[in-house]
C-alpha positions in Angstrom: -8.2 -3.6 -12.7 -10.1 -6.9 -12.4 -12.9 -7.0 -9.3 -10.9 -8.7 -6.8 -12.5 -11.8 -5.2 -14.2 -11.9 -1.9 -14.0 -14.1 1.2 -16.1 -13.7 4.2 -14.5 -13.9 7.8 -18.1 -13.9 9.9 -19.6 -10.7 8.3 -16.2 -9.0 7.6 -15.2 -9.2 3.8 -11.8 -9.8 2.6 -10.6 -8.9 -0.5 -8.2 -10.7 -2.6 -6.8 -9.1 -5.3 -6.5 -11.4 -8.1 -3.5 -9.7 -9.6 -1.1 -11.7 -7.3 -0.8 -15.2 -6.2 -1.1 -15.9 -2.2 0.6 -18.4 -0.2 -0.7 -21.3 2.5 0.9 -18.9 5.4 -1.1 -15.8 4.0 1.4 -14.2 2.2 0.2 -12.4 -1.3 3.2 -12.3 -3.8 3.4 -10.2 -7.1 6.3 -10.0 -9.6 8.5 -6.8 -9.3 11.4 -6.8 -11.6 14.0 -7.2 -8.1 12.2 -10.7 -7.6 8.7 -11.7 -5.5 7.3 -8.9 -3.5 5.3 -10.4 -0.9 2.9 -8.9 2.3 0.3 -9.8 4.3 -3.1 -10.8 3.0 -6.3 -9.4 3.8 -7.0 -12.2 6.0 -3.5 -12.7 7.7 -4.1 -8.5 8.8 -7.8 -9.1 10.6 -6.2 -12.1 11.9 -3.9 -10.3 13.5 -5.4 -6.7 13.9 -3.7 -3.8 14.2 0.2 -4.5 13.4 2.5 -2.6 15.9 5.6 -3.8 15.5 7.3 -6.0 12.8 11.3 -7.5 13.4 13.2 -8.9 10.7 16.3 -12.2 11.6 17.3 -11.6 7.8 19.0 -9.2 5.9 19.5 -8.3 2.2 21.6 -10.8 0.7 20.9 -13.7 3.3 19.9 -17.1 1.5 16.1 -18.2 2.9 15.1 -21.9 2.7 11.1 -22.5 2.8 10.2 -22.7 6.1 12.8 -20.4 8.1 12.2 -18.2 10.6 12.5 -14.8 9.2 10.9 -12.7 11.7 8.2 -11.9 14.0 5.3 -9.7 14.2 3.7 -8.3 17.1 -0.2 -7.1 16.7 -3.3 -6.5 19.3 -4.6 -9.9 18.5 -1.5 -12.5 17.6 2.0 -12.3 18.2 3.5 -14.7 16.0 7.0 -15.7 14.4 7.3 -15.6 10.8 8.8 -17.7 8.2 10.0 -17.8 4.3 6.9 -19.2 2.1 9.6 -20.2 -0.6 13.3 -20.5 -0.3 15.6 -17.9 -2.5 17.9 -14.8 -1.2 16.2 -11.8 0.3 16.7 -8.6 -2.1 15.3 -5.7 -0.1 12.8 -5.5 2.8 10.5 -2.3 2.8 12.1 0.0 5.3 9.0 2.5 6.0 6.6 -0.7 7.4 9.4 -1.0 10.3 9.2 2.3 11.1 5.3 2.4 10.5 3.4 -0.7 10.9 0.0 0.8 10.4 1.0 0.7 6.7 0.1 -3.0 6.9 -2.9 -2.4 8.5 -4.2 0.7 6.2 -2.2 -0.8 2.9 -1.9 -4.5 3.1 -2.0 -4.6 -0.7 0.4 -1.5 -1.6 3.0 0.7 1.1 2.5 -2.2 3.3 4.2 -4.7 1.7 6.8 -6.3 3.5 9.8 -8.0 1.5 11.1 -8.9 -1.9 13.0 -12.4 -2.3 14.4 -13.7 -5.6 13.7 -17.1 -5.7 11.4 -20.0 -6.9 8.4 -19.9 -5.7 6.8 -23.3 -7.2 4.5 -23.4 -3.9 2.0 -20.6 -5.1 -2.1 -20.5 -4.7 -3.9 -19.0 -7.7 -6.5 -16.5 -6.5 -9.1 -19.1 -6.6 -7.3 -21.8 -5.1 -6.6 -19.4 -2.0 -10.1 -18.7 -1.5 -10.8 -22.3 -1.9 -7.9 -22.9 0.7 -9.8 -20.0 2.9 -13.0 -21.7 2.5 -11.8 -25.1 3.8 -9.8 -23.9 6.7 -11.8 -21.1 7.6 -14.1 -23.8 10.3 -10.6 -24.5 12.2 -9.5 -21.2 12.2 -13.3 -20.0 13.8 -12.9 -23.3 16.6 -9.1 -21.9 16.9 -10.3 -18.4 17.4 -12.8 -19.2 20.2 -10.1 -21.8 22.0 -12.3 -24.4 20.7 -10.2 -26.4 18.8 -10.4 -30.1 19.3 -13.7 -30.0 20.6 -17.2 -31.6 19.2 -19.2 -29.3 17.0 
């Protein structure tokens, strides 16, 4: 498997696996043959921290559009609603993260995955680009972090 790349939140590293394309809203997406598998990135999980409990406002066979709410997830650090990073129909949501949220916290990249969608998903970051994305916003997110934001540097 190909070194995954590396971006560095503070001293923490996150890995990016560069088998997979990310979205803007920290999503990582991989082919399956159902659709797009998608689940949390490395960097969306420490944004968070630990994951306790994860709600879905879809089911199987509901139509998404980019942009709709789809959920919410509550964690030690950020609750926060969730929404569809492309449009399509949702195929299957994984039914153990539910029932055991550390799975996103221990296996952001594997059990913890969190939904497959058919769909387009024309939106897509390369690895690269997402760690160039990362890289730019990271600043904000730091000032955002520290309730900061819109302050002088």
């Amino acid at each position: 498997m190909p070194k995954p790349l590396v971006f560095m939140m503070g001293r923490s590293p996150v890995f990016l696996p560069v088998d997979r394309q990310y979205a803007r809203s920290h999503y990582w997406v991989a082919s399956v043959e159902a659709g797009l598998r998608l689940g949390f990135s490395a960097y969306a999980v420490k944004l968070l921290g630990v994951v306790n409990h994860l709600r879905w406002s879809i089911q199987p066979g509901d139509a998404v559009e980019q942009g709709q709410p789809i959920g919410y997830v509550e964690a030690s650090k950020a609750t926060s609603d969730l929404y569809a990073p492309f449009p399509g129909r949702l195929v299957e949501v994984n039914p153990r993260v539910p029932a055991d949220p550390s799975l996103v916290n221990s296996l952001p990249y594997g059990d913890g995955w969190l939904m497959t969608i058919a769909g387009q998903a024309d939106c897509l970051l390369s690895p690269q680009e997402y760690l160039a994305y990362l890289e730019a916003t990271w600043p904000l997110a730091q000032r955002l972090l520290k309730g900061q934001a819109g302050k002088g540097p």
